[in-house]
Each structure stands twice: as C-alpha cells, then as structure tokens.
C-alpha positions in Angstrom: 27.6 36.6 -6.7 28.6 34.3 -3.9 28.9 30.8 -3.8 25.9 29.9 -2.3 24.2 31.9 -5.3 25.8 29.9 -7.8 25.0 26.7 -6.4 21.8 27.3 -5.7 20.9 29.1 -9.2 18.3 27.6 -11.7 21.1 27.2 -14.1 23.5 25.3 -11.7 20.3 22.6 -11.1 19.9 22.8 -15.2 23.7 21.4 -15.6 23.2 18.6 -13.2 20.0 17.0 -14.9 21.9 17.6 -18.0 25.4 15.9 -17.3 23.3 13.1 -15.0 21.1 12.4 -18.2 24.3 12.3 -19.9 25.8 10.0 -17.6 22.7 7.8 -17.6 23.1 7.5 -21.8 26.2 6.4 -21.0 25.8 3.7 -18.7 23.0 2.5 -21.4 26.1 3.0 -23.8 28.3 0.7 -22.1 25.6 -2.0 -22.5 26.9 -2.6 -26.1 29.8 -5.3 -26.6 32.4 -2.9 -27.4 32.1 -0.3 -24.2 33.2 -0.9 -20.9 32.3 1.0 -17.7 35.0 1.1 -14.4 33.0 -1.1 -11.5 33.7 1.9 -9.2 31.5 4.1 -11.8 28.9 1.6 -12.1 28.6 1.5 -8.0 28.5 5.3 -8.1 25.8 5.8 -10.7 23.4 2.5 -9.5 24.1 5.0 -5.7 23.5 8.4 -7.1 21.8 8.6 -10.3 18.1 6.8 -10.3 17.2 8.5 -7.2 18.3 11.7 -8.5 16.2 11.6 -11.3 13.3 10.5 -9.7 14.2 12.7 -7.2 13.5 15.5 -9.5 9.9 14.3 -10.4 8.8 15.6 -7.1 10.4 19.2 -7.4 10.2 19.7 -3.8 12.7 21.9 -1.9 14.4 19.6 0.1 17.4 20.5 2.7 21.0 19.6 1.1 21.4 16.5 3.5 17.7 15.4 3.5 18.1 15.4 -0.4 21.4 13.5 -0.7 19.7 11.0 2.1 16.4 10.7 -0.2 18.3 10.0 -3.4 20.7 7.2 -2.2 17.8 5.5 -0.4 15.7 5.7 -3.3 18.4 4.4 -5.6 18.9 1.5 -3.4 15.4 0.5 -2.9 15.4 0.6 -6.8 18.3 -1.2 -7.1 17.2 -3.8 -4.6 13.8 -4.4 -6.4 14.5 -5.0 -8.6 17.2 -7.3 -8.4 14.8 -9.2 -6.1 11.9 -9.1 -9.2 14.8 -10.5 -11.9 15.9 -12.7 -9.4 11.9 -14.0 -8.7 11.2 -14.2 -12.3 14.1 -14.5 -14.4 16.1 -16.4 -12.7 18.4 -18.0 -15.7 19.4 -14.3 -16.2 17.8 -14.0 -20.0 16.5 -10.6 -19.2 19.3 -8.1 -18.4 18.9 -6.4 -15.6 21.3 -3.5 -15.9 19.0 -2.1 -18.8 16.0 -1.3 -16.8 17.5 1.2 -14.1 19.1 3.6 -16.9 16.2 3.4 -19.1 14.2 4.6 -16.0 16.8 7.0 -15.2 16.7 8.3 -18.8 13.2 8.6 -18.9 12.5 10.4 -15.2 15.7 13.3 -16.2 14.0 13.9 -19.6 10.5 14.9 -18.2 12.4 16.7 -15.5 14.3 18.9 -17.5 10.9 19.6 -20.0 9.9 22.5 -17.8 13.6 23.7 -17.8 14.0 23.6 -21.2 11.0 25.5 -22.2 11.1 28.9 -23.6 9.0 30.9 -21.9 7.1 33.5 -24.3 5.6 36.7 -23.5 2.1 37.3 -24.5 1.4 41.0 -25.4 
C-alpha cells in the first residue's frame, strides 16, 4: 500500500473529521476561565477548521489545492462575518464572539462524520 493509498483511504478522511471535531471541542473548552489556548493555535484553527467542516457538508471531490484554497476562504469569509455582524449589533461586546464559530464547527463535523460512522448491515 503506497502512500497515496493511505492518504487517500476512507479511514485516513475518518481520522481528520475526528481529531478536527476534537480540536473544535477544544477551542469551545478553552472558553472556560481556567483554559487557555496559544494565539498561534487559535489563528490556525479560526484558518483551517470552520471551512473544513463545512467543507465536508458538500462531500464533493475536490483537487488537494482547490480544497485547501476552498476551506481557508471559507473560514475567512466566516470569520469575517461575523465579526462584522457582532461588531454591527453587539457592539459593547456582551455576546462572545469566539463561541459561535466552534459551535458551528462542532455541529457541521458531527453530521459529516454520521454517514462514516454508520454500520452498514447486510440484508439477507
């Protein structure tokens, strides 16, 4: 099994919703008063990590560099939304902004890995 195999195998794609939903819960984590997250993980999951996921709701089979193009430019537009809709609407900052990204996140990795996670039974 070459390289190529392995990256491109269902179970490889399987691992990276997994330890991106996992990174997601953890972001959410370090919401809480007692957790901190490194700025230069924050950048790299606000850069990576929404557009991923939502990336994933479409299921298409995109090219390696149109996909990493797709999911950074959807993670900025979402960042930049809604910073600009907090900003519009809540500007004294009593809504917090960093939870709404994550939960989103969270929420688009869990009903992409569904279909993964099914066991497939065979009818007689």
């Amino acid at each position: 099994m070459g390289v190529g195999e392995i990256l491109n195998s269902r179970e490889a794609g399987l691992i990276v919703n997994v330890v991106a939903l996992l990174f997601s819960l953890g972001m959410l984590a370090s919401l809480l008063p007692g957790v901190h997250m490194p700025a230069l993980v924050q950048i790299a999951y606000y850069l990576i990590v929404p557009g991923y996921g939502l990336l994933r709701l479409v299921d298409h089979p995109f090219g390696r560099i149109d996909e990493m193009a797709l999911v950074v430019a959807i993670s900025l537009g979402l960042l930049v939304g809604f910073v600009a809709l907090f900003q519009t609407f809540y500007p004294t900052g009593r809504f917090n902004q960093s939870l709404v990204i994550p939960v989103i996140a969270v929420i688009a990795l869990a009903i992409s890995l569904r279909p993964a996670l099914r066991v497939k039974t065979q009818s007689p």
